[in-house]
DOSE-507143 format. One record per residue: residue in one letter; y, x, z of N, C-alpha, C in turn. Coordinates in steps of 0.05 Angstrom, whole numbers, padded with zeros to 5 digits, always signed. Example, Ala and Ser with C-alpha at 12.3 -4.5 7.8 and 13.67 -1.06 7.14 Angstrom:
% residues 2
A-00114+00264+00156-00090+00246+00156-00066+00264+00156S-00045+00257+00142-00021+00273+00143+00001+00258+00157
END
This chain:
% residues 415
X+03354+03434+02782+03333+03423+02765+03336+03394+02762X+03334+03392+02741+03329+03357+02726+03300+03341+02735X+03299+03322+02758+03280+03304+02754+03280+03291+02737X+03247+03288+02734+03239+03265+02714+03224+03252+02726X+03228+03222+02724+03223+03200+02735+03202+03186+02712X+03172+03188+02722+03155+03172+02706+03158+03148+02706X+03154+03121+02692+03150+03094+02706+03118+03087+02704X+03120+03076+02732+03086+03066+02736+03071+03059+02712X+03052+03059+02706+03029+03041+02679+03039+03010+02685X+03037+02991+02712+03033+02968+02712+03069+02961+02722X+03081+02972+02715+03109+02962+02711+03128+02978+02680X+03133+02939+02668+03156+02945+02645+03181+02951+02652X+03191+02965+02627+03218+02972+02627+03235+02938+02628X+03260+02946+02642+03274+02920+02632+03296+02921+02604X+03301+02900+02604+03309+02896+02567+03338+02902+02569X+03348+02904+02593+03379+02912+02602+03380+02921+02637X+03391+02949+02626+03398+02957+02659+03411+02933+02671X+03395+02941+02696+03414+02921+02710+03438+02923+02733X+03467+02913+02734+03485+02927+02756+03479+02927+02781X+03492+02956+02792+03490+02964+02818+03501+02948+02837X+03494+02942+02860+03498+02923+02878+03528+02930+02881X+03524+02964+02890+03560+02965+02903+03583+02952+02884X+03576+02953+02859+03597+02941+02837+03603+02920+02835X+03610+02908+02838+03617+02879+02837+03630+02874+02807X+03632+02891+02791+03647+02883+02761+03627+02873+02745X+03633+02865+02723+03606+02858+02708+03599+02875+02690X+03575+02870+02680+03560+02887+02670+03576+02900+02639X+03570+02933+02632+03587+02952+02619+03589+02935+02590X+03612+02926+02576+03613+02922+02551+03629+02930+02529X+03623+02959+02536+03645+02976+02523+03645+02974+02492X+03615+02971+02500+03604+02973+02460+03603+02946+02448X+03612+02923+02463+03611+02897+02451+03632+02902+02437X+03656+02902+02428+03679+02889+02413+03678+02912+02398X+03663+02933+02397+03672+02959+02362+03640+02947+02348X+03621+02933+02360+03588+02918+02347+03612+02897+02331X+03621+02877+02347+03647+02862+02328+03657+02866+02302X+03669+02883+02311+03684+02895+02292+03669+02917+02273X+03649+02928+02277+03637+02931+02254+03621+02909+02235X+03618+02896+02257+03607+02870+02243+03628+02852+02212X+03648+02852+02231+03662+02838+02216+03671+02851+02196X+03685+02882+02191+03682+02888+02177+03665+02894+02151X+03638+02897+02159+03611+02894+02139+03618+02874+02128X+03628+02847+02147+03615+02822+02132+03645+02821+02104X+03670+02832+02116+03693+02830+02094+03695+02852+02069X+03674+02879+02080+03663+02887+02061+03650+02874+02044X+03627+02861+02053+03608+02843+02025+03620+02818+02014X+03642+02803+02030+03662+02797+02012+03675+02802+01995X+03689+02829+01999+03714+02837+01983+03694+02857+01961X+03672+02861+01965+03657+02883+01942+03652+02864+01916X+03654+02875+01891+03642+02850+01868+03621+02851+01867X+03611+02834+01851+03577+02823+01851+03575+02841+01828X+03553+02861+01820+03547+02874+01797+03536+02853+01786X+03549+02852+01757+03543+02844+01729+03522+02859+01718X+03491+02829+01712+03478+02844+01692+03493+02847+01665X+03484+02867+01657+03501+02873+01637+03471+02886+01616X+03474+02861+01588+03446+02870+01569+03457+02889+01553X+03446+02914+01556+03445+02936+01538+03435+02945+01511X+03450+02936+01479+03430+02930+01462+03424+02961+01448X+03400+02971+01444+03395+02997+01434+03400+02992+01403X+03409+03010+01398+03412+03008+01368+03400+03029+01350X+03370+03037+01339+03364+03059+01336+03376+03065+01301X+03386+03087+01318+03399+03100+01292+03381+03115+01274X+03393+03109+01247+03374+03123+01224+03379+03152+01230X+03352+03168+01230+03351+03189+01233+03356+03203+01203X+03367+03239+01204+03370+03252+01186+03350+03255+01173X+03350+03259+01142+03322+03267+01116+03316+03300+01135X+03280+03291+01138+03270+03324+01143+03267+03343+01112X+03264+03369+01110+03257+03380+01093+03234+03382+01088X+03224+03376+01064+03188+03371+01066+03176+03395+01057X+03197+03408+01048+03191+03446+01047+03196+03466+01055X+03196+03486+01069+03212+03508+01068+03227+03526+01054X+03258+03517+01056+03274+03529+01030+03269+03560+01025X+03253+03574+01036+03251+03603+01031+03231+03599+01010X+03205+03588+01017+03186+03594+00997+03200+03568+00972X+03213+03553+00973+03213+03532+00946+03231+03554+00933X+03208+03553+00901+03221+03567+00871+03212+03543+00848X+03230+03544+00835+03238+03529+00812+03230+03553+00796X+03208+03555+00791+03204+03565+00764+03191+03559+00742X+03191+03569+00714+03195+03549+00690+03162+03547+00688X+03155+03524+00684+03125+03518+00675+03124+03533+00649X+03101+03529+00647+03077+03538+00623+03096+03531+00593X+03106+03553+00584+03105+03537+00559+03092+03528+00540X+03107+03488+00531+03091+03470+00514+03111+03464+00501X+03131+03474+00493+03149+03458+00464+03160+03478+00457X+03182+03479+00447+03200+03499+00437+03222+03511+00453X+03235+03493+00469+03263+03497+00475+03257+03486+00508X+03265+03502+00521+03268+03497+00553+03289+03482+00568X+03284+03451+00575+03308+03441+00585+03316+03451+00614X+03344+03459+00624+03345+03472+00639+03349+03441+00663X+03364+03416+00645+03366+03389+00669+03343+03379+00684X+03316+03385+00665+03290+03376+00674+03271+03388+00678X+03275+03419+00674+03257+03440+00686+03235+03438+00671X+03233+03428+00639+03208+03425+00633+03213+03427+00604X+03193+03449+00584+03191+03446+00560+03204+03417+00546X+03222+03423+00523+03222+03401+00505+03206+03415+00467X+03203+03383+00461+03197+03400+00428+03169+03379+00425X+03147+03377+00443+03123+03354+00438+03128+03337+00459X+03113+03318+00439+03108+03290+00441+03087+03294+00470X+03070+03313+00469+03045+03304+00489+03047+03319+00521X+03046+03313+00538+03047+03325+00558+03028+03349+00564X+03022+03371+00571+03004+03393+00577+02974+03392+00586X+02950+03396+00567+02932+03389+00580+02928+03392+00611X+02932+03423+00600+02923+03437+00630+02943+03427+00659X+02963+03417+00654+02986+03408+00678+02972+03384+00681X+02960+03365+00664+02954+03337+00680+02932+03341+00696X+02913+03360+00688+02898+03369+00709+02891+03369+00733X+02915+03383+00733+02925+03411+00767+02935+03387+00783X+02928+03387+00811+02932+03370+00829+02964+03378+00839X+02977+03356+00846+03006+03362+00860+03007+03385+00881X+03023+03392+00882+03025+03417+00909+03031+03406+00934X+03044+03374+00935+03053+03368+00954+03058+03331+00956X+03061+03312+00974+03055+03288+00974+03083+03279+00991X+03101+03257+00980+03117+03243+01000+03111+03229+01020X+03120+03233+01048+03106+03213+01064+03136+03197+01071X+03135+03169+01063+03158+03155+01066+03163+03149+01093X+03145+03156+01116+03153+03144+01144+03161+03166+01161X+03152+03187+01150+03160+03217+01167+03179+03231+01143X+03188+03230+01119+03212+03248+01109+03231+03227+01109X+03227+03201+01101+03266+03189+01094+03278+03194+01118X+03303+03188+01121+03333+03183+01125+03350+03188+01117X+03371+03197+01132+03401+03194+01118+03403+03225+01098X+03421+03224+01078+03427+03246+01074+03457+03245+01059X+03478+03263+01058+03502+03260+01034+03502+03229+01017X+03478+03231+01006+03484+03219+00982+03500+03184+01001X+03486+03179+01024+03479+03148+01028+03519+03144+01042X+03530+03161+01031+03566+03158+01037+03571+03155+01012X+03563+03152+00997+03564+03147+00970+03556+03124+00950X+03569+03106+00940+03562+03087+00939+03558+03096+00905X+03527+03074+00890+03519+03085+00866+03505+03114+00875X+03496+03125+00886+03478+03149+00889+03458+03153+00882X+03433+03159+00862+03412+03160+00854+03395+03171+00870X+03365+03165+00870+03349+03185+00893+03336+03207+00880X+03330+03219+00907+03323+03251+00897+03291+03253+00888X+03287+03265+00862+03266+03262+00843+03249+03281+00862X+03257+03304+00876+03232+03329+00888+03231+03309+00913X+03242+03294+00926+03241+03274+00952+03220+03262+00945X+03216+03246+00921+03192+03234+00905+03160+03247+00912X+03169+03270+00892+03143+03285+00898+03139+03300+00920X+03152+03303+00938+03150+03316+00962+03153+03350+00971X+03172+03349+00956+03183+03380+00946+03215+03392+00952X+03230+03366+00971+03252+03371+00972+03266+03398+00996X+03273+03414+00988+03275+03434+01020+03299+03424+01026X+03315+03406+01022+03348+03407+01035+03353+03390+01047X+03343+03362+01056+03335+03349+01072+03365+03325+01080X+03378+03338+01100+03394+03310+01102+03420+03327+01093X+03414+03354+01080+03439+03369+01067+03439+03357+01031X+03412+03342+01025+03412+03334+00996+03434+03312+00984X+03438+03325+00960+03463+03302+00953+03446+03272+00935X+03421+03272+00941+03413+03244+00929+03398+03236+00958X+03394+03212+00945+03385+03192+00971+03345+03199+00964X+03345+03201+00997+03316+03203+01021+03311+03181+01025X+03300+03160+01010+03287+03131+01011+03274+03120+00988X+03269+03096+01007+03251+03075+00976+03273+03068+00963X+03266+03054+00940+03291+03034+00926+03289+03008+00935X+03317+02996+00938+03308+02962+00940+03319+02943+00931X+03320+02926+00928+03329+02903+00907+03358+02907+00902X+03371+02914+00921+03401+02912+00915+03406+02953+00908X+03386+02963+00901+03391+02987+00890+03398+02981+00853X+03415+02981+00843+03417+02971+00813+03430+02991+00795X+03420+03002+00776+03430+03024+00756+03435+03012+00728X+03454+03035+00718+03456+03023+00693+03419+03026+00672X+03425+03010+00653+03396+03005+00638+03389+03033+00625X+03411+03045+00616+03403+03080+00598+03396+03100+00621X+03392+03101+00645+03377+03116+00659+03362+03105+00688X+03339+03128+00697+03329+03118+00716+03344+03112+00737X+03323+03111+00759+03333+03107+00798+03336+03133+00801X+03324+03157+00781+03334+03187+00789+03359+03205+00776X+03371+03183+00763+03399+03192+00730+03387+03197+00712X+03368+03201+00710+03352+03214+00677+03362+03192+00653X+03365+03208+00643+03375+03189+00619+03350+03170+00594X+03346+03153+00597+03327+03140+00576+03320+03150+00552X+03302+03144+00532+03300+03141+00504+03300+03117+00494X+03311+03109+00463+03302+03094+00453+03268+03086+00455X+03245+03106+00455+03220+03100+00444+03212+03104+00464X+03187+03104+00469+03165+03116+00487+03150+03141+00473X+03147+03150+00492+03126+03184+00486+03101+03169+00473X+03094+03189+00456+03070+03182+00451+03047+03183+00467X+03043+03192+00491+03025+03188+00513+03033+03171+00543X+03050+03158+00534+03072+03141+00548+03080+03158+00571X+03089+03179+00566+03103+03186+00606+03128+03191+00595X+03131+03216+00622+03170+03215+00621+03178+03192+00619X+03203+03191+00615+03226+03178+00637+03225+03149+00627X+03227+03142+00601+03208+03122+00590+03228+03111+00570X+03233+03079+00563+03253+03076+00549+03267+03052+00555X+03297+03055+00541+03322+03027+00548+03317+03007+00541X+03300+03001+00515+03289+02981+00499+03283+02958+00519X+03260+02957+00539+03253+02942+00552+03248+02950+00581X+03248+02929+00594+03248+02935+00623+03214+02929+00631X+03209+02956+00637+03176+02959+00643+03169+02967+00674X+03154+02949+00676+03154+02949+00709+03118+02953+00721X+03111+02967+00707+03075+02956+00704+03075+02985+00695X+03047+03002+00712+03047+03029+00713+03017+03032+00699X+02999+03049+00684+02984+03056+00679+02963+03083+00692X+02945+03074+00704+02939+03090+00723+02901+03103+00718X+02899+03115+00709+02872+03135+00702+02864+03157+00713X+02834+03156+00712+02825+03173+00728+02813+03167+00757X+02815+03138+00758+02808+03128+00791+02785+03140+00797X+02763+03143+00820+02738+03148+00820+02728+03118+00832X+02709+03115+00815+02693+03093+00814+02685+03082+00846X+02689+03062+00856+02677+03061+00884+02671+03031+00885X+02662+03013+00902+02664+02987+00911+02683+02970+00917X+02704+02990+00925+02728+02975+00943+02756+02994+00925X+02748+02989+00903+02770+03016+00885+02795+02987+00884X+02793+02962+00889+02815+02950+00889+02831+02958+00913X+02819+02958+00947+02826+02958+00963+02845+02994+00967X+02832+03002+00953+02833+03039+00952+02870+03032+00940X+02870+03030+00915+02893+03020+00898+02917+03003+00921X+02904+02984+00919+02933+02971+00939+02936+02987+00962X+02924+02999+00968+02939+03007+00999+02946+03042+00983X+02945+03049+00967+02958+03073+00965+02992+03074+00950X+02985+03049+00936+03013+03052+00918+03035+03021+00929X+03018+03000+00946+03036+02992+00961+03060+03008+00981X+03052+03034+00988+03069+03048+01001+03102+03048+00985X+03101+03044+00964+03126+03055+00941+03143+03031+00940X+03132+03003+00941+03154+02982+00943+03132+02953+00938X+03143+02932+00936+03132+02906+00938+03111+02910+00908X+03088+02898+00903+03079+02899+00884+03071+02870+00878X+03080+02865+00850+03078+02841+00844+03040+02824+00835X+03037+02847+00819+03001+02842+00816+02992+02875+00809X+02968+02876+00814+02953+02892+00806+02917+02879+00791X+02917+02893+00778+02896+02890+00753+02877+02914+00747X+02852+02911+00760+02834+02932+00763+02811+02935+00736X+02813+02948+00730+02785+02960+00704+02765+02973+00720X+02748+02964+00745+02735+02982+00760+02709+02999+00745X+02691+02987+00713+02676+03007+00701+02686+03024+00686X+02716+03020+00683+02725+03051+00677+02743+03057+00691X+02741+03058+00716+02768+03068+00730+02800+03073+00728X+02803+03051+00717+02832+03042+00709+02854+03010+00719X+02872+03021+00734+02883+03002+00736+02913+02998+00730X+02918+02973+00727+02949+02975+00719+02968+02957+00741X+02990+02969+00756+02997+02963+00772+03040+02955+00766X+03028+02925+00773+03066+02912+00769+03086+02914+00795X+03107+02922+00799+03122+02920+00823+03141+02902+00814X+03151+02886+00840+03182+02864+00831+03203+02885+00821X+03206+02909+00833+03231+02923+00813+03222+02939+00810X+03240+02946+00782+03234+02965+00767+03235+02997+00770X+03257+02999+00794+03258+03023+00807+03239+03039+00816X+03228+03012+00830+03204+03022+00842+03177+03031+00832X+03181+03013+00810+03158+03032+00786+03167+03054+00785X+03181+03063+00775+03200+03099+00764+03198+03105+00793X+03198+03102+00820+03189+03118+00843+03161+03127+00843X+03148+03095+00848+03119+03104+00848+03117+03123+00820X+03114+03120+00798+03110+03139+00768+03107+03166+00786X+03131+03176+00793+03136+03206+00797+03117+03217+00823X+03119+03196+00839+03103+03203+00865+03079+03206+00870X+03066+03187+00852+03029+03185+00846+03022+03198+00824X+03047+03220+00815+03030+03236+00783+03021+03254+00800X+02995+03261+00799+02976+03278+00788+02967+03284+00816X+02960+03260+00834+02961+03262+00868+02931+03248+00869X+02922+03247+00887+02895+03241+00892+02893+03216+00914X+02876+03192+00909+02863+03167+00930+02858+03172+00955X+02826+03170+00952+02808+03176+00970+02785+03195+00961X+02783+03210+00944+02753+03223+00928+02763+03246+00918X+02789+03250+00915+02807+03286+00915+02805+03289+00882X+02810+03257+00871+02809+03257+00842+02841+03263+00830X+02846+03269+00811+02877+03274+00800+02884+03256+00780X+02900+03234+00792+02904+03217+00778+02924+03211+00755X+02922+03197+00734+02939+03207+00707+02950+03175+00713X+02984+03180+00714+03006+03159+00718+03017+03156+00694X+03010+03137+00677+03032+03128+00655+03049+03107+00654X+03067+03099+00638+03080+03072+00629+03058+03058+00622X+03064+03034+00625+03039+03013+00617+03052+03003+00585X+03035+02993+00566+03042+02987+00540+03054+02955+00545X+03057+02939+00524+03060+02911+00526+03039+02901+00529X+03029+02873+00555+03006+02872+00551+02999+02848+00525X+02984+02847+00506+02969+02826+00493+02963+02810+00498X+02958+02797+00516+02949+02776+00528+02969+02756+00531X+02967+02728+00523+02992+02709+00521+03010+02705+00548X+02976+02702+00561+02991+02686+00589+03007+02705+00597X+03003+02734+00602+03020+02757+00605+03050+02751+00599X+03047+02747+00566+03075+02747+00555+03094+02729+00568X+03073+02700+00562+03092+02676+00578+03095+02682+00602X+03084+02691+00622+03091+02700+00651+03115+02712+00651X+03118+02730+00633+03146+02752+00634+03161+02736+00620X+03165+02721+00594+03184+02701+00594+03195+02688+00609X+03176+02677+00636+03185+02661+00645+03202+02671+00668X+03187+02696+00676+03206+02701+00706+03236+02724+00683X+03237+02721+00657+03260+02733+00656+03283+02706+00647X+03269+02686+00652+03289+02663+00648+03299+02650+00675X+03280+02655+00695+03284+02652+00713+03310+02671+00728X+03311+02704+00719+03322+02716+00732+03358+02698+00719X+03359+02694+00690+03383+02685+00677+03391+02657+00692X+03377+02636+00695+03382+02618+00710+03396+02628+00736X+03378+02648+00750+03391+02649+00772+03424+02662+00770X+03423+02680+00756+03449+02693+00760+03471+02670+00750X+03461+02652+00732+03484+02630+00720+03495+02611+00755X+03466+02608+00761+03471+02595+00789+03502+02609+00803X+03492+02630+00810+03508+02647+00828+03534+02649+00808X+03540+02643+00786+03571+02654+00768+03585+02618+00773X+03570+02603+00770+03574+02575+00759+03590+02565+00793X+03601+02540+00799+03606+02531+00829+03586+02508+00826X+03575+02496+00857+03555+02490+00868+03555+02467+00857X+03576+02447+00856+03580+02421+00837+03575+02422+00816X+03576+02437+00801+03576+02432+00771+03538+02446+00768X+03526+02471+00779+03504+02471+00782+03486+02445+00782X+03498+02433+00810+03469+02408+00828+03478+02381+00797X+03493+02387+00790+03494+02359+00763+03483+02371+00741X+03484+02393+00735+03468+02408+00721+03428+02398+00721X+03421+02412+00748+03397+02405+00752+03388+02377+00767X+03404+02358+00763+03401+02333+00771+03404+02325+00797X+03416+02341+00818+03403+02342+00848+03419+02329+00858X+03444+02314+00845+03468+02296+00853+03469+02283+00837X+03458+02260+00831+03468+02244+00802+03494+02225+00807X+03496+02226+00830+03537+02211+00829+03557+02226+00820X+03551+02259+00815+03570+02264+00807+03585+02262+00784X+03560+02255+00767+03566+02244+00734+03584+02227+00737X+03579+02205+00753+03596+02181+00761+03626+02189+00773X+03630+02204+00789+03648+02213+00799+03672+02221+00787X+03657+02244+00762+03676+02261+00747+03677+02239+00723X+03662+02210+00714+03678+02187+00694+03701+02174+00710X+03705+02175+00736+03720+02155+00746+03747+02172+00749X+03745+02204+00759+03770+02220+00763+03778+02231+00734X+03757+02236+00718+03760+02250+00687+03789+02237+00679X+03792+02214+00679+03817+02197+00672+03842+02208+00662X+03846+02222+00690+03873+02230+00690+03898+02205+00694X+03888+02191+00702+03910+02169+00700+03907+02152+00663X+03892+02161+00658+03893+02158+00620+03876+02135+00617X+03873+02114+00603+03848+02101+00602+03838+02100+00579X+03811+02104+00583+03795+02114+00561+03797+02145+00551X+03802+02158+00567+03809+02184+00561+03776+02204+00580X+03766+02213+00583+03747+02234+00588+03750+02263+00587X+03757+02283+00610+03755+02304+00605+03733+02320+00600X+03740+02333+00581+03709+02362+00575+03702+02372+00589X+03683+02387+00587+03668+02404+00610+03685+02428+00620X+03703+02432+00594+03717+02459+00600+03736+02447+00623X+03746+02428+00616+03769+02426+00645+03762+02425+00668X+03734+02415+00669+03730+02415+00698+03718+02441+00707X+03710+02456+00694+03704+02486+00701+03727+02491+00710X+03752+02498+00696+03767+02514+00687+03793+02489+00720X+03786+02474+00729+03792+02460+00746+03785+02461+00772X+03753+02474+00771+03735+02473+00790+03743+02515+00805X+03743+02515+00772+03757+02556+00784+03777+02550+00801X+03790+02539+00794+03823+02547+00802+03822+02535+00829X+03802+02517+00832+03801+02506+00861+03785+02527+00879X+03771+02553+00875+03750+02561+00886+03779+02584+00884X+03790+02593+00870+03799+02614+00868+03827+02618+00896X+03838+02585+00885+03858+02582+00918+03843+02582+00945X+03822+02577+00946+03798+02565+00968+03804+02605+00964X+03802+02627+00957+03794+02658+00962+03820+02662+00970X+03841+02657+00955+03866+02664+00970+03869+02656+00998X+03867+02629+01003+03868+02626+01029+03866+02639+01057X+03834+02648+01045+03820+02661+01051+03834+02681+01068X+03847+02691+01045+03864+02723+01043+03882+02730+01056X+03906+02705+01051+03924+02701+01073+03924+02694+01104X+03892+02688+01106+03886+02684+01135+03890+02654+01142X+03894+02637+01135+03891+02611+01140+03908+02597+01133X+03906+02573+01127+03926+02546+01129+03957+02550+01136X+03960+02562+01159+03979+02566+01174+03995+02584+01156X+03991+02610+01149+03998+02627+01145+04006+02622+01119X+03994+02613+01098+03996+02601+01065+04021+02578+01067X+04025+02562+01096+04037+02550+01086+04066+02554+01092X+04071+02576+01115+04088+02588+01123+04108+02608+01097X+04085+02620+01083+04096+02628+01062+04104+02612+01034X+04089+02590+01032+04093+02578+01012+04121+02559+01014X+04124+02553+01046+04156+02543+01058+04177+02561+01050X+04177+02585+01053+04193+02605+01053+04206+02612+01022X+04181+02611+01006+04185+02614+00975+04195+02587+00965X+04184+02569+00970+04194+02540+00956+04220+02529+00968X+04234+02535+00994+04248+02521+01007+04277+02529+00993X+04296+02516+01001+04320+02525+00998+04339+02543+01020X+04357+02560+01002+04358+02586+01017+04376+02569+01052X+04386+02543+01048+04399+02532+01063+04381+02528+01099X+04350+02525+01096+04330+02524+01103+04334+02549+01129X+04335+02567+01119+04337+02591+01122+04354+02602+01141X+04380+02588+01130+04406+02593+01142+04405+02577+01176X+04391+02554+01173+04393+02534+01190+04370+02535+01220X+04361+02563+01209+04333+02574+01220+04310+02560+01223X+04296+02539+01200+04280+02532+01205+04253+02561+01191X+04259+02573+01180+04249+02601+01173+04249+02616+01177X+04241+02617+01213+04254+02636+01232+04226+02649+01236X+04204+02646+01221+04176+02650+01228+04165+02657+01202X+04188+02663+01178+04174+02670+01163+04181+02699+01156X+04194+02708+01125+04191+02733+01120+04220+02738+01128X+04242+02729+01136+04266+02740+01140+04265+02742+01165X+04281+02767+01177+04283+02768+01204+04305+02755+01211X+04307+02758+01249+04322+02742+01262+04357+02760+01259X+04353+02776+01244+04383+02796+01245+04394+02782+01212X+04369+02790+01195+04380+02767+01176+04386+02745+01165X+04385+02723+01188+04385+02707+01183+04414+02692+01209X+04420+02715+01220+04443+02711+01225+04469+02728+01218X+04460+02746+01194+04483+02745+01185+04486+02728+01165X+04465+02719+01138+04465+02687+01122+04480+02663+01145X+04477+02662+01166+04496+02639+01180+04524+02644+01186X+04530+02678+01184+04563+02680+01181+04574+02679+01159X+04554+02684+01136+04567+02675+01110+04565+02659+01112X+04553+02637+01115+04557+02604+01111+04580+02594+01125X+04579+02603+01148+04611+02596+01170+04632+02612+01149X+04637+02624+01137+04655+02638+01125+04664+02617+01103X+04648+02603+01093+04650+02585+01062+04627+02597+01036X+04614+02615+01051+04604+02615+01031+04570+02596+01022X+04570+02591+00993+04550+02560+00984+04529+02579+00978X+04505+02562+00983+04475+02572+00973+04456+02550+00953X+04456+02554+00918+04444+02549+00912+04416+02547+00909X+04404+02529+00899+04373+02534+00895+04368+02527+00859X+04347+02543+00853+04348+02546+00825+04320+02541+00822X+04313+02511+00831+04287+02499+00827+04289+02484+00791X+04269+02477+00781+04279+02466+00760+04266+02438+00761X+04273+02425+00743+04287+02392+00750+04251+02384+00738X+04242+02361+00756+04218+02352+00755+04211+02341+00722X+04191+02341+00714+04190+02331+00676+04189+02299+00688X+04194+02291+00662+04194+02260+00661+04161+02249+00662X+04158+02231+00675+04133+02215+00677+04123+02206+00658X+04092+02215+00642+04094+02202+00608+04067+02218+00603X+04048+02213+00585+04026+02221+00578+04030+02246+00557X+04053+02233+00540+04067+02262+00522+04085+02271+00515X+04100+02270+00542+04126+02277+00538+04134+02319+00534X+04152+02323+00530+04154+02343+00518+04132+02363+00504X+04112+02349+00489+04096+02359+00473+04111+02377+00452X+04086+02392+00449+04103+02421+00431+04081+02434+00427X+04085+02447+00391+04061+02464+00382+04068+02490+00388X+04047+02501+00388+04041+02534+00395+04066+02549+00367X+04066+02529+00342+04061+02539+00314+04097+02539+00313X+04110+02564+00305+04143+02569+00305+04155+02548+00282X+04138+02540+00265+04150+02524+00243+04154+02498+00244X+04143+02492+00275+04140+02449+00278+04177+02454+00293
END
């Protein structure tokens, strides 16, 4: 049997056995030098380990796929009510009158786009020039990120030709006589006509926050005792979005609202307003065709350069002044090498080639064009023809004589 040895209450343990008399060796340190050596090891461990790198992780949230805002089983395309004569099969809708269907302006939409829960990606957005999807509009699309038009707003750099919409529809010369449909090429109408509001207090506040959803709006203009307002967006796309999206959809009061083209307005300041921002848009694009020098002297914003271009205009000539065309046509050719450059990848590289083309084939032979387009195999066998006797011309042509008109010559075969 195993004793067990209690220790008294009023006596501690000690902090190290202590050696037996008979021993005379010193006390056991078997386990000192592997404590060492794990030690030391640890410590050449946390040496030799690397320091983890924070490392910033940037999320990039990816555009999600277009949902289907219908179920492709129940969506049917079938033909409305007939109101004209002849059934377009491109637009799903009577042709033959002028007036749209009483009874259809009526009838409330079946369905509403919600731009924050249906867009994303779909076919079309691999496609550059893609128009958007017109049932995406009204909220009717079942095919979702399988659709071959684009699941979004329009935005400034969305740009179509002028004979059809942001949906391909092709224009008219005129406007309908109740101004809808697709509208016309004539003029660029950006201002929506909107009836039927229900009368309230805050029918401005009602208005902006329903049709701001569709894109930037430039002004809106409220008729609140007859419930009418007419609403401008900066692009025009975005009018022909909102158009399709707010026909025959309801506010706040479950009223069915009638979306038209807006007429020209009468009113001067109107007109001059739109004069002005369409002179504005021509200015700008001249800005952006024109180079930045000839612009800022244009609008005064450098007046040395007047000065500049009397003192270089010269040409060496005195009394001589170049036209405007030369210095355009001077100022291209300088912007146009400034793109080449570009192209060739730098300084280096332009001038490497421009050595190679201008130099003489002797150049070549002697390997200082050992870095350009000939290789190092060809250009040692050009040095055994040269060791052989054979000569390398260059077929530069001979500099013109120095002179204001020297070899002048008419266009005309008879001078």
């Amino acid at each position: 049997m195993t004793e067990v040895q209690h220790m008294p209450p009023d006596m501690t343990a000690p902090s190290e056995p202590p050696a037996t008399p008979s021993d005379p060796s010193p006390p056991d340190t078997s386990h000192g030098p592997v404590t060492e050596a794990l030690a030391d090891s640890a410590t050449e461990t946390a040496l030799l380990a690397p320091t983890e790198k924070k490392v910033k992780k940037i999320i990039r949230k990816k555009r999600r796929p277009a949902r289907p805002q219908v179920d492709p089983a129940t969506f049917k395309t079938e033909k409305p009510p007939p109101t004209g004569t002849i059934f377009n099969i491109w637009y799903n809708k009577w042709s033959g009158g002028d007036r749209e269907d009483a009874y259809l302006s009526k009838t409330a939409a079946p369905s509403r786009c919600n731009i924050a829960r249906d867009s994303g990606f779909t076919r079309a957005d691999k496609i550059a020039g893609s128009y958007f999807c017109l049932f995406f509009a009204r909220g009717l699309c079942p095919k979702g990120q399988e659709c071959e038009y684009l699941h979004r707003l329009p935005g400034i750099h969305d740009l179509f030709n002028p004979n059809v919409d942001c949906f391909g529809r092709d224009k008219h010369s005129d406007y309908r006589d109740d101004m809808g449909g697709v509208g016309s090429f004539m003029r660029q109408n950006r201002t929506l006509y909107v009836g039927r509001i229900h009368v309230t207090d805050d029918i401005e506040e009602i208005v902006a926050r329903h049709f701001q959803e569709w894109g930037q709006i430039d002004r809106i203009r409220v008729l609140t005792a007859r419930g009418v307002a007419f609403i401008t967006y900066t692009n025009e796309a975005n009018s022909q979005f909102a158009k399709e999206a707010m026909a025959h959809q309801a506010l706040d009061h479950s009223e069915i609202l009638n979306v038209r083209w807006a007429t020209v307005d009468p009113n001067p300041a109107a007109q001059k307003r739109e004069a002005r921002r369409i002179d504005e848009q021509a200015a700008e694009a001249i800005r952006r065709a024109l180079p930045a020098d000839y612009v800022a002297e244009i609008e005064g914003r450098d007046p040395e350069q007047k000065k500049r271009r009397k003192i270089e205009g010269g040409f060496g000539l005195q009394g001589y002044e170049a036209p405007d065309d030369v210095w355009y046509a001077k100022e291209k050719a300088a912007l146009e090498a400034a793109a080449d450059a570009q192209l060739l990848g730098g300084p280096e590289e332009q001038g490497i080639i421009e050595g190679t083309m201008d130099g003489e084939a002797g150049d070549l032979i002697n390997g200082n064009g050992g870095d350009g387009i000939l290789s190092s195999s060809t250009l040692a066998a050009l040095r055994g023809y040269g060791a052989r006797g054979a000569k390398f011309t260059s077929t530069r042509s001979p500099a013109p004589t120095v002179g204001p008109l020297v070899e002048y010559s008419s266009d005309d075969d008879s001078d």
